[in-house]
C-alpha atoms as a printed R data frame, in Angstrom:
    type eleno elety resid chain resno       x      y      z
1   ATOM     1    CA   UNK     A     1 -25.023 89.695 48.376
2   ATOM     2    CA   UNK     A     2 -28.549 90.164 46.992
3   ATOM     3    CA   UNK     A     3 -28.872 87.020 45.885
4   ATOM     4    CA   UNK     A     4 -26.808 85.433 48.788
5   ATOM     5    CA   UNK     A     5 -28.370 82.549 50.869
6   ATOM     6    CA   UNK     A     6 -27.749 80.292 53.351
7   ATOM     7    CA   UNK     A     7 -28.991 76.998 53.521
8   ATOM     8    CA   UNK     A     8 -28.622 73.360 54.741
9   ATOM     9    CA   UNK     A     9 -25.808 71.596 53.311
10  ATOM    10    CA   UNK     A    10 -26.863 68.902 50.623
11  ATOM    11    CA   UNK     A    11 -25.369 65.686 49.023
12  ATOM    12    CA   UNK     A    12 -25.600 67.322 45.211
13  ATOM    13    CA   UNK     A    13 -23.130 70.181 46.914
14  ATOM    14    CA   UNK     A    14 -20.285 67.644 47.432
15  ATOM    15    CA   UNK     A    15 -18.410 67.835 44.227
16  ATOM    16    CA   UNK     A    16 -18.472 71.689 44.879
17  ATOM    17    CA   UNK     A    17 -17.679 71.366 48.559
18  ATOM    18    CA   UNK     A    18 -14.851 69.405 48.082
19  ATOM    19    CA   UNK     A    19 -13.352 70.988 45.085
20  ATOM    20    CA   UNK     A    20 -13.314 74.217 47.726
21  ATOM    21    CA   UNK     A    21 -12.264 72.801 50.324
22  ATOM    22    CA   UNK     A    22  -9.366 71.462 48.037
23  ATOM    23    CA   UNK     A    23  -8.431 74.769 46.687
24  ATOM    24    CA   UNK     A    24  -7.594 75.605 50.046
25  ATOM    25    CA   UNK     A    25  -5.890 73.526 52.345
26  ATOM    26    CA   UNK     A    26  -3.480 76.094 53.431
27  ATOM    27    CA   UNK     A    27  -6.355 76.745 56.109
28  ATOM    28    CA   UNK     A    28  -8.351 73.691 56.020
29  ATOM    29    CA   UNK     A    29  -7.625 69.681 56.200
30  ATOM    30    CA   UNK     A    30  -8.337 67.283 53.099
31  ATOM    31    CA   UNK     A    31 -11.226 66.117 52.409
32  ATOM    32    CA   UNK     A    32 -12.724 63.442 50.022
33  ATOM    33    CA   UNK     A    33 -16.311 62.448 49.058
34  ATOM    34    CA   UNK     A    34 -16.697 59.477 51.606
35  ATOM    35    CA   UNK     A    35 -14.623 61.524 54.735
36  ATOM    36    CA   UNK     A    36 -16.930 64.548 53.775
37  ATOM    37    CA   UNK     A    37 -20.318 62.371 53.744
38  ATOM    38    CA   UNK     A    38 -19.022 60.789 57.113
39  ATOM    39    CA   UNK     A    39 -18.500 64.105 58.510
40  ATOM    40    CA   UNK     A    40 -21.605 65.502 57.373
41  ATOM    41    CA   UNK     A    41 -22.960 62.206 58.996
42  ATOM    42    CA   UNK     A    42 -22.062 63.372 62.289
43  ATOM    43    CA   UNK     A    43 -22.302 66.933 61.888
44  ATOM    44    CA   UNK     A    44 -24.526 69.206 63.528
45  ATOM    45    CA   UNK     A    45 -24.910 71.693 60.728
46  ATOM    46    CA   UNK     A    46 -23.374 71.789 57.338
47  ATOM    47    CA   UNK     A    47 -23.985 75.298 55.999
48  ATOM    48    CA   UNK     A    48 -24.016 75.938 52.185
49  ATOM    49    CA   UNK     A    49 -23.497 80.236 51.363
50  ATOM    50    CA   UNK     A    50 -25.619 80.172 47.769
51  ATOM    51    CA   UNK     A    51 -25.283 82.888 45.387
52  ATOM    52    CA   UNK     A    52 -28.310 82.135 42.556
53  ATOM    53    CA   UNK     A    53 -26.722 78.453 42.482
54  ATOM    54    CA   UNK     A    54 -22.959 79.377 42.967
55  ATOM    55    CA   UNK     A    55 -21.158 77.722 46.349
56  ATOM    56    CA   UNK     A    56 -19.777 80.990 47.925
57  ATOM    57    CA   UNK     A    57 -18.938 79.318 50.714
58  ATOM    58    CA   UNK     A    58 -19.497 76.836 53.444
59  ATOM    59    CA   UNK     A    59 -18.724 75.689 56.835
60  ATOM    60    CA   UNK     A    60 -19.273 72.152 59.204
61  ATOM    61    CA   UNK     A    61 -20.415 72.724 62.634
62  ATOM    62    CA   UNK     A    62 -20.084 70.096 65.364
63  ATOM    63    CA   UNK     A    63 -21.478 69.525 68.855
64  ATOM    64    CA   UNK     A    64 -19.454 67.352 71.494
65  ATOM    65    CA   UNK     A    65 -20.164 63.860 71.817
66  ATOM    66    CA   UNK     A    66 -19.245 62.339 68.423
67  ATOM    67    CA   UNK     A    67 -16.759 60.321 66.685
68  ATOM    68    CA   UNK     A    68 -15.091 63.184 65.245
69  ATOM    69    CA   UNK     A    69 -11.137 62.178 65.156
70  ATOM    70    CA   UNK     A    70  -9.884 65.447 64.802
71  ATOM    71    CA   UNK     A    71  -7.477 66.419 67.424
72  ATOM    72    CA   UNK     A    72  -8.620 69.968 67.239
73  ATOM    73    CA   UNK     A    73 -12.313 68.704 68.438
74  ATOM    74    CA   UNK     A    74 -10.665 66.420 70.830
75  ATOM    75    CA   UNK     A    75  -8.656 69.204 72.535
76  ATOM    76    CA   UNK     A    76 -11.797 71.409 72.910
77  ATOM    77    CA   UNK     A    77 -13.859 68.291 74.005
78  ATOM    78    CA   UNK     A    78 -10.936 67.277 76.929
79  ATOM    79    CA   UNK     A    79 -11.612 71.193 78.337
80  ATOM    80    CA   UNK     A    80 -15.342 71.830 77.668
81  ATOM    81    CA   UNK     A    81 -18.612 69.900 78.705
82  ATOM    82    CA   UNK     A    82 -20.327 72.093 75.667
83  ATOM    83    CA   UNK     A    83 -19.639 73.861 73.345
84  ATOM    84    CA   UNK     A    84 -20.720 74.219 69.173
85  ATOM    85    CA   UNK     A    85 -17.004 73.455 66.685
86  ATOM    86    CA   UNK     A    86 -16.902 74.830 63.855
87  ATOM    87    CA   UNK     A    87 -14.570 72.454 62.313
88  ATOM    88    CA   UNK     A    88 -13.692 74.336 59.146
89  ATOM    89    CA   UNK     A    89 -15.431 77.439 57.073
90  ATOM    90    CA   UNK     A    90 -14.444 78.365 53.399
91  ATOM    91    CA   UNK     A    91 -15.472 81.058 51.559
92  ATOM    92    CA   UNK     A    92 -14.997 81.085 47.735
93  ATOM    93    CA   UNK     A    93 -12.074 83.882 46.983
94  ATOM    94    CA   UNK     A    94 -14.311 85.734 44.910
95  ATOM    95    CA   UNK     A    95 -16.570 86.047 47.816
96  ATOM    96    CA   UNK     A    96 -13.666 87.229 50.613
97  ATOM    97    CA   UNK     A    97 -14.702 90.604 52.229
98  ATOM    98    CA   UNK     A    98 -17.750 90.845 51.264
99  ATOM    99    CA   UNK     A    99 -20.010 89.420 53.986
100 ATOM   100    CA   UNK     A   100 -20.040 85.570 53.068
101 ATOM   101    CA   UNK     A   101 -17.721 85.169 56.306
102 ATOM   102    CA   UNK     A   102 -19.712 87.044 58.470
103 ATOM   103    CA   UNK     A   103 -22.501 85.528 57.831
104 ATOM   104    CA   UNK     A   104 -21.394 82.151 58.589
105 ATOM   105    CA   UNK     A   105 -20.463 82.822 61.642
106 ATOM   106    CA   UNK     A   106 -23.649 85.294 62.821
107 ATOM   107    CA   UNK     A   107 -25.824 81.636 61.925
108 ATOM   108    CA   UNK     A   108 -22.596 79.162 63.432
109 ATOM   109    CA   UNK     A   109 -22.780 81.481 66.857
110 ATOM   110    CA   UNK     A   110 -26.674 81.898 66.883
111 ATOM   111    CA   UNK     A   111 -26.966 77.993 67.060
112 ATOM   112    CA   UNK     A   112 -24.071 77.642 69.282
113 ATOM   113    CA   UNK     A   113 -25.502 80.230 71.741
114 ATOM   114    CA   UNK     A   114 -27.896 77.172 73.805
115 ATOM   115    CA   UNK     A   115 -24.031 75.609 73.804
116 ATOM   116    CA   UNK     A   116 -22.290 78.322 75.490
117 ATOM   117    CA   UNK     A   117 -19.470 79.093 72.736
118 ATOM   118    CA   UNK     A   118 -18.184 78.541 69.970
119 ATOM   119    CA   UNK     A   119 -15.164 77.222 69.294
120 ATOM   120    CA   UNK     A   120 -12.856 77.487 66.274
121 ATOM   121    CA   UNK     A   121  -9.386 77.216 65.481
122 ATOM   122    CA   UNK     A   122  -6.942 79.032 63.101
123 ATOM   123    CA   UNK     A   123  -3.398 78.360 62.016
124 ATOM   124    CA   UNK     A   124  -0.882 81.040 64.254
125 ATOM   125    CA   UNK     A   125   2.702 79.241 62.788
126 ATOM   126    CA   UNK     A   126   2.880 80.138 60.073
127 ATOM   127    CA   UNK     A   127  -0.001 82.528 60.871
128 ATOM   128    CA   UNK     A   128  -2.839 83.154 58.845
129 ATOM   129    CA   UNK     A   129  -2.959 86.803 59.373
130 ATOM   130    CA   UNK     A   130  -6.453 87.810 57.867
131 ATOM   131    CA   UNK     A   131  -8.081 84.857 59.715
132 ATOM   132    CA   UNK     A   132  -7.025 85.740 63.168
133 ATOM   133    CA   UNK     A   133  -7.546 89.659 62.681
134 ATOM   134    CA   UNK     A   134 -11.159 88.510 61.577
135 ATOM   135    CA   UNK     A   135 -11.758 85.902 64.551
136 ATOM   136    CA   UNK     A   136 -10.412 88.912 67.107
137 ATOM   137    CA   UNK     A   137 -12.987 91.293 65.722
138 ATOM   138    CA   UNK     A   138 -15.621 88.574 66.139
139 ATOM   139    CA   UNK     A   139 -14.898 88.804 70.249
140 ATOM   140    CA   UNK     A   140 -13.180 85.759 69.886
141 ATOM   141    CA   UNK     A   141 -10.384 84.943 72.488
142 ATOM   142    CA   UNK     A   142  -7.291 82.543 72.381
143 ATOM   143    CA   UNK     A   143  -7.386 79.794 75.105
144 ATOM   144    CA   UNK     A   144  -4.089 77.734 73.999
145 ATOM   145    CA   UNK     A   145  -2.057 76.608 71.454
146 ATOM   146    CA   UNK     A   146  -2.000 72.770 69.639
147 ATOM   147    CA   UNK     A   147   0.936 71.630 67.023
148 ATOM   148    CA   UNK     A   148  -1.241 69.905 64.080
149 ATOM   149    CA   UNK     A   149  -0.013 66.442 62.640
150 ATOM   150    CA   UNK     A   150   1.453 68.487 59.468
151 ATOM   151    CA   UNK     A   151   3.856 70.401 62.110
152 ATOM   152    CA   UNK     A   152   1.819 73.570 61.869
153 ATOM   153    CA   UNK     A   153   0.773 75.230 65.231
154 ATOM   154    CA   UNK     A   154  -3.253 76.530 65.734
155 ATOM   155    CA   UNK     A   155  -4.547 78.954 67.909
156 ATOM   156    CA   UNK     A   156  -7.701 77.578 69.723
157 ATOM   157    CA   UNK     A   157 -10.308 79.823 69.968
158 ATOM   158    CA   UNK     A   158 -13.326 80.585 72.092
159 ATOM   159    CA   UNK     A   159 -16.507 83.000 71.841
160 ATOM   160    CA   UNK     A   160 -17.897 82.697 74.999
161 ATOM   161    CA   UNK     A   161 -22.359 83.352 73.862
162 ATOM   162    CA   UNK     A   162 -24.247 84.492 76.698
């Protein structure tokens, strides 16, 4: 993690982003090039995890307020004035356990703190098992439950940041 950076999010990362993203949608939504621009659009943050020019991983923070369509964002935006979303984080598999994740989140919850919390959420049927073990370290509690369009069910998660 020498070489490991993090850094703004920017349009040459797309085709790397999205190729990602793709290779992992057993945790994440789709994503193309003009529904990843929009959301980047909107975003409040999209975070790139660099390692000497190699996407390790990245994530898409959101603040309440916008267009987003997700139903995740709408759920938390229905029960919270403010809060910072992190609508999805994905770390490279070469990359798992060793930091990437972490570090993510220690930037995601340092610009959330003015917001509150963070909020996140994290497939529980069929679980993701690592996920959730990793979110409960992180302090992270679960405030309800919310069957996705693909029939899956998420936890939805809250770090309250004082």
């Amino acid at each position: 993690m020498a070489r490991m950076r993090l850094r703004p999010y920017d349009a040459t990362d797309a085709a790397a982003v999205l190729a990602l993203n793709q290779s992992n949608l057993d945790g994440v939504g789709e994503l193309d090039a003009d529904r990843l621009a929009w959301l980047i659009g909107i975003a409040d943050r999209g975070l790139v995890a660099d390692d000497a020019g190699e996407l390790a991983g990245f994530a898409i923070t959101l603040l309440p307020g916008t267009a987003y369509d997700s139903v995740n964002y709408g759920w938390f935006g229905q029960r919270y004035d403010d809060f910072g979303y992190l609508d999805r984080i994905v770390v490279a598999p070469a990359y798992r356990r060793s930091g990437v994740g972490s570090l993510i989140y220690d930037t995601a919850e340092e610009r959330a703190r003015e917001h509150g919390r963070l909020t996140a959420e994290v497939y529980a049927e069929p679980p993701n098992e690592v996920s959730l073990a990793f979110h409960r370290r992180r302090g992270y509690a679960e405030v309800g439950r919310l069957r996705q369009p693909n029939g899956k069910i998420c936890a939805m998660l809250v770090k309250e940041l004082a």
